[in-house]
N, C-alpha and C positions, 0 to 999 in steps of 0.2 A: 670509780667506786666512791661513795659517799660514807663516811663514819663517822659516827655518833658518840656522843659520850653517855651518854644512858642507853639502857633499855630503852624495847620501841620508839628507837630513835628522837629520844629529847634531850635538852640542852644543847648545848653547843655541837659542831659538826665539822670536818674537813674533807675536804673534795678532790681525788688527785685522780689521773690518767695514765700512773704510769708507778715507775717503783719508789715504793717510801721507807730506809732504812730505820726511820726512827717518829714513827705515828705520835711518839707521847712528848716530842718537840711543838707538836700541834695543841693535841688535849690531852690533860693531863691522866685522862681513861677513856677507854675507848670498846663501850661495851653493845653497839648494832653497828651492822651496813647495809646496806645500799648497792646491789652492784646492777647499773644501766647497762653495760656493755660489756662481750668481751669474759675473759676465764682471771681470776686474782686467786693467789696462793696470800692467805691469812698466818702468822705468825705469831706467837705468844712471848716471842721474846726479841730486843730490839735485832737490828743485822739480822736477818731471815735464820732465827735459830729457832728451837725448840718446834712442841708440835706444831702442826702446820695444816693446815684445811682449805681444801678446793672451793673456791665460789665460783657460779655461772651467773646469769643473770637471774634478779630475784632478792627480795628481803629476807635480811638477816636480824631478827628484831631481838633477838637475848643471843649474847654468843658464849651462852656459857657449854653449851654442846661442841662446841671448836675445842674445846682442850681435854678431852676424854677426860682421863686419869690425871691431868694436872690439875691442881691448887688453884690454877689462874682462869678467869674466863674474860680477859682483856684481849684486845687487838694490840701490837705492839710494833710491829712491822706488815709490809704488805709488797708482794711482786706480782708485775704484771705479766703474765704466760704470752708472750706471743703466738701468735698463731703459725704455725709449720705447714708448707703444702710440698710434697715430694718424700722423698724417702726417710724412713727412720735406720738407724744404724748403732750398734754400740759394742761394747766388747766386755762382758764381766768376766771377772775372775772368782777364783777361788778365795783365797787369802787377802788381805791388806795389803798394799804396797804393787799390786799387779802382778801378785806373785801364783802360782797354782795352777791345776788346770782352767784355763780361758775358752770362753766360747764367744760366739757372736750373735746376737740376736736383731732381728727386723722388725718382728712381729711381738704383740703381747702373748706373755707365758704366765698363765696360771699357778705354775709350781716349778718352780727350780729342780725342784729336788729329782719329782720324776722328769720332767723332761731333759736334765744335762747330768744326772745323776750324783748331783753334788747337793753337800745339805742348805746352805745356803750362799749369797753372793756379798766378798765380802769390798769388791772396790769395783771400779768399773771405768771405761773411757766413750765419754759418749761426745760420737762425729755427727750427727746428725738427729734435727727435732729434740722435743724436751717430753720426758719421758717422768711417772711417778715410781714408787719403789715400794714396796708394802713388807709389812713385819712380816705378815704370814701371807700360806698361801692363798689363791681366790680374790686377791685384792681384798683383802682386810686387813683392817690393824693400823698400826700408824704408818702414815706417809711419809716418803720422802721427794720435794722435786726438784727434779736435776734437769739440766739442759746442756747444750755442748759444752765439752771439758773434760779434764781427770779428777778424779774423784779417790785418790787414793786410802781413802780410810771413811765408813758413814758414822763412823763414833765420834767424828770432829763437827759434826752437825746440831751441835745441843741436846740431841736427845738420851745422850752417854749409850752403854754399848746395844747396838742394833744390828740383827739380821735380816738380810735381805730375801724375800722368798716366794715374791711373783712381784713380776715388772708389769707396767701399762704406759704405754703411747698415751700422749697426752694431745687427742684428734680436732681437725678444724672445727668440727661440730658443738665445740665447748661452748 
């Protein structure tokens, strides 16, 4: 991923291949990119906090659409999604801390809500592949992404408090 410190990529710019906890160690704003290869999750705040936006391959020449409802339309951090081939696996729960009814899911769910009858998800254990999280149902809304690990609370993610309420696999095809 290539980033820019202006719009449509002018001034200055930095080049990585992989994860960067702290973009504005490079340039001091960081407002286009560039992504040549490969799926990058964009952050608005340094340590992969705050909202968060999927890149494929493709110019990103104003990234002020990367931060909806935020104040900010800087780059600040950036992860690289690696790519997963075999099965996806995770465990949500109900409540924070892995507490509530739990289920288990393989595949992307549209809505929580109808399909485990719960309103939404609020911690989760993910074994396998890296997966996104969405505020609301149909994959909308703000993201969350997550890859193997526990995940005991999504309100420790920068975004203060969030409900979780369709999942999606995050597929080789990125």
């Amino acid at each position: 991923i290539d980033i820019g410190k202006k719009r449509n990529f002018q001034g200055r710019n930095y080049e990585t291949s992989g994860d960067c906890p702290e973009v504005t160690s490079y340039l001091s704003r960081c407002c286009s990119c560039r992504v040549e290869s490969g799926c990058f999750m964009l952050y608005e705040v340094t340590n992969y906090m705050g909202y968060q936006m999927l890149v494929r391959r493709g110019d990103y020449p104003d990234n002020q659409w990367i931060m909806g409802a935020s104040n900010s339309d800087c780059i600040r951090s950036c992860r690289m999604i690696p790519m997963h081939k075999g099965t996806f696996r995770m465990r949500i729960f109900e409540g924070e801390n892995f507490v509530g009814h739990k289920y288990e899911l393989m595949d992307d769910c549209e809505s929580v809500q109808e399909r485990f009858y719960m309103a939404d998800c609020q911690s989760c254990n993910v074994t396998h592949g890296h997966w996104l999280l969405y505020e609301q149902p149909n994959f909308e809304g703000r993201m969350i992404y997550i890859r193997p690990g526990e995940y005991s609370s999504f309100n420790n993610m920068g975004l203060g408090p969030v409900k979780i309420r369709s999942i999606r696999r995050i597929m080789e095809s990125c």
